[in-house]
N, C-alpha and C positions, 0 to 999 in steps of 0.2 A: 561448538555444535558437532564437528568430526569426532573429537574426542569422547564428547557424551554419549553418541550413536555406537562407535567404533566398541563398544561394551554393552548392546545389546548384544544377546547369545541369538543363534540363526531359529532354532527354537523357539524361542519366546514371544512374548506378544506382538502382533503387528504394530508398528509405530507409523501413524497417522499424523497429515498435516494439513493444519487449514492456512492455505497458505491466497487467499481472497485479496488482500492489501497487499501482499511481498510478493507477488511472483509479477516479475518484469524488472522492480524496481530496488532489488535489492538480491545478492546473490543467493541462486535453490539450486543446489546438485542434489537431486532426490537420490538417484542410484550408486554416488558415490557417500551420501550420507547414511545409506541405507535405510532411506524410504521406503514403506510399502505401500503406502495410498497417500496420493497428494491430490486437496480440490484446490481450484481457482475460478476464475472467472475473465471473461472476455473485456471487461472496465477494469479502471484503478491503473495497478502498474501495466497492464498490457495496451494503455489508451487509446482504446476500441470499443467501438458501444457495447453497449447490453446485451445479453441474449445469447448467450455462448457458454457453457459450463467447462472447464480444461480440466480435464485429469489425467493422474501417473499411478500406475500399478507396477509394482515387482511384480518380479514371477513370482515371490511368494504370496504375493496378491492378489494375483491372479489364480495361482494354484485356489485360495480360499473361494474363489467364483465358483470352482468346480462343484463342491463341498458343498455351498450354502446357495439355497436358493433366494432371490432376488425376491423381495415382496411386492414390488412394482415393475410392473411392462415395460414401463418409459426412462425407465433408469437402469436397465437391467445391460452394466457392463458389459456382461459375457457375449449378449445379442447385440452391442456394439460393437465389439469386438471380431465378432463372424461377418457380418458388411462389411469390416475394414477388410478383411483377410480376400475375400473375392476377388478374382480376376480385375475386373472393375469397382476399385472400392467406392460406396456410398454409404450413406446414413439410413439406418434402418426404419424411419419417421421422414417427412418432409421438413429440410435443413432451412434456417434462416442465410438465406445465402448473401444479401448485401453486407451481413453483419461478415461472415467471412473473409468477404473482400476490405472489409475495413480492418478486419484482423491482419489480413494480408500484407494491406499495406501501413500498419501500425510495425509488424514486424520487419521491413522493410527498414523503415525509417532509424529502430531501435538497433539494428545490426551495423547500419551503416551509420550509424554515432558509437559505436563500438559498445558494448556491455560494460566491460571494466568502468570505462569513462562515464557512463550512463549511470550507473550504481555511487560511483564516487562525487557526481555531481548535486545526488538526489538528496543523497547524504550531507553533503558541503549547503546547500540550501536550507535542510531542514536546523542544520547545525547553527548557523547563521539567523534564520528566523527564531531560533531558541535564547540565541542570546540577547538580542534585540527585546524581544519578551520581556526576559530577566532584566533589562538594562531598564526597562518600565517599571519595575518591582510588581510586577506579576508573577503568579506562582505555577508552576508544570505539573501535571498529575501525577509522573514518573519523574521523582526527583534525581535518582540517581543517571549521569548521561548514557552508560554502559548500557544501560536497561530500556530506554526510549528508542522509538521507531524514527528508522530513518527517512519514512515515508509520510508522518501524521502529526502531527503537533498537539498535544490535548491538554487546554489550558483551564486551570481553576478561575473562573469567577464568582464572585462574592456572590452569596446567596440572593437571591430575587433580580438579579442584572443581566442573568444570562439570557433570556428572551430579549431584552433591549439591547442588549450587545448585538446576540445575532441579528435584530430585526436592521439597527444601524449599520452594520456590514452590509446590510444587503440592499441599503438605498444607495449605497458604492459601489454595489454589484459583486461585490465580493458575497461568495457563498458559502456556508462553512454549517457543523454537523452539530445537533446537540448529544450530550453524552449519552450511554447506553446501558440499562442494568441497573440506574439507580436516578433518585427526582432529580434534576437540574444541576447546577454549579459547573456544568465542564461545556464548552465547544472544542470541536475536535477541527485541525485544518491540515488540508491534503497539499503535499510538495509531486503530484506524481507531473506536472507540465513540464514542457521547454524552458520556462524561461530564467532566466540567472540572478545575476544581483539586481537588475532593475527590479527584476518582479519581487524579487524579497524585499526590497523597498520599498514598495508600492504596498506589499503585505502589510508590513509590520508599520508603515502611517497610517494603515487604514486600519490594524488593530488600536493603533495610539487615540486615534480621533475618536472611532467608535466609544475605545473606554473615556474618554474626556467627556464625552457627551451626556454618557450614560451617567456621570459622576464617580468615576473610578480615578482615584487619585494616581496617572498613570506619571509617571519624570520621563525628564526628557533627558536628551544623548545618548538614545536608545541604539539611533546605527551607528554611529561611533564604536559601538561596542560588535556590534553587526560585523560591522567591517574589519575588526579586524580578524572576528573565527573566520571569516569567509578567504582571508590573505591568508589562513595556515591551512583552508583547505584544498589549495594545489593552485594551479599553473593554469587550468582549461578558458578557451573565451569564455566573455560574458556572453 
């Protein structure tokens, strides 16, 4: 990513980042990657409810505020940007403010587990629940590992199963996403929680049963295989 950014010219297009899924849970250095607009949001990796939109402007993205007028009131950066500046900064709108204190102390919690550790655990989880998968003979939608989110899991199932799959997941309480952008075949599963190898345990029998149920010819010694990406990916407690 440094590499790829490090050769755009200062000149050239603004390089934009939707970063809604990764930011918390997987490392964003906008300013040292030379970002010029980054969105997010207050869910997902920053695990803090809803209701909060985060953004990151360079200066030369900010410079572009000057330039171009805003087509909307309520999104309008630059007039966010002037309430920050104020003696007494506030929100130029009436702020959602429990959601803030839950930001607060979402951030709180995520500092004091350290970032590095945080990033490398989120990763070791999804890694581990990947392999598990594969140890069922189920197929990933991003086959290559390089190329998959450390944060999401998104698993191919057979045509016409995906609704009973998710439906069966979710008599387990386990919640998970159907795919996006095209009919059926993928549920997508989010690693952004606390919890370590029990919980990918617990994930990945409750993917095995679900597809058992459904008729998905899934094998077993699936955490066998689990466990052991999970032993090369580091030292942290369960």
């Amino acid at each position: 990513m440094e590499d790829l950014l490090s050769e755009v010219p200062s000149e050239g297009p603004l390089v934009l980042v939707d970063a809604v899924s990764s930011l918390g849970a997987m490392p964003c250095y906008p300013s040292r990657w030379r970002i010029d607009g980054l969105a997010s949001c207050s869910q997902k990796g920053l695990l803090a409810p809803p209701g909060l939109a985060v953004v990151y402007l360079s200066e030369r993205g900010w410079e572009r505020t000057k330039r171009d007028a805003c087509p909307s009131y309520f999104f309008d950066l630059a007039l966010h940007r002037r309430f920050l500046n104020k003696s007494r900064p506030q929100n130029p709108f009436t702020p959602p403010v429990s959601v803030f204190y839950g930001l607060a102390e979402s951030l709180r919690f995520l500092g004091g587990f350290g970032w590095g550790p945080w990033f490398s655990r989120t990763r070791r989880k999804a890694r581990s629940f990947e392999a598990a998968c594969e140890g069922m003979g189920l197929e990933l939608f991003v086959g290559e590992q390089e190329f998959r989110s450390p944060v999401m899991t998104a698993l191919e199932i057979p045509a016409g199963k995906e609704r009973p799959v998710k439906q069966a997941l979710e008599e387990m309480g386990i919640t998970v996403a159907e795919g996006q952008g095209r009919e059926g075949g993928t549920l997508r599963i989010a690693h952004y929680n606390p919890g370590g190898w029990p919980e990918v345990c617990l994930l990945a029998g409750g993917v095995f049963g679900a597809a058992r149920k459904c008729g998905i010819d899934a094998r077993d010694g699936f955490l066998e295989k689990a466990l052991q990406t999970w032993n090369r990916g580091g030292k942290e407690s369960c």
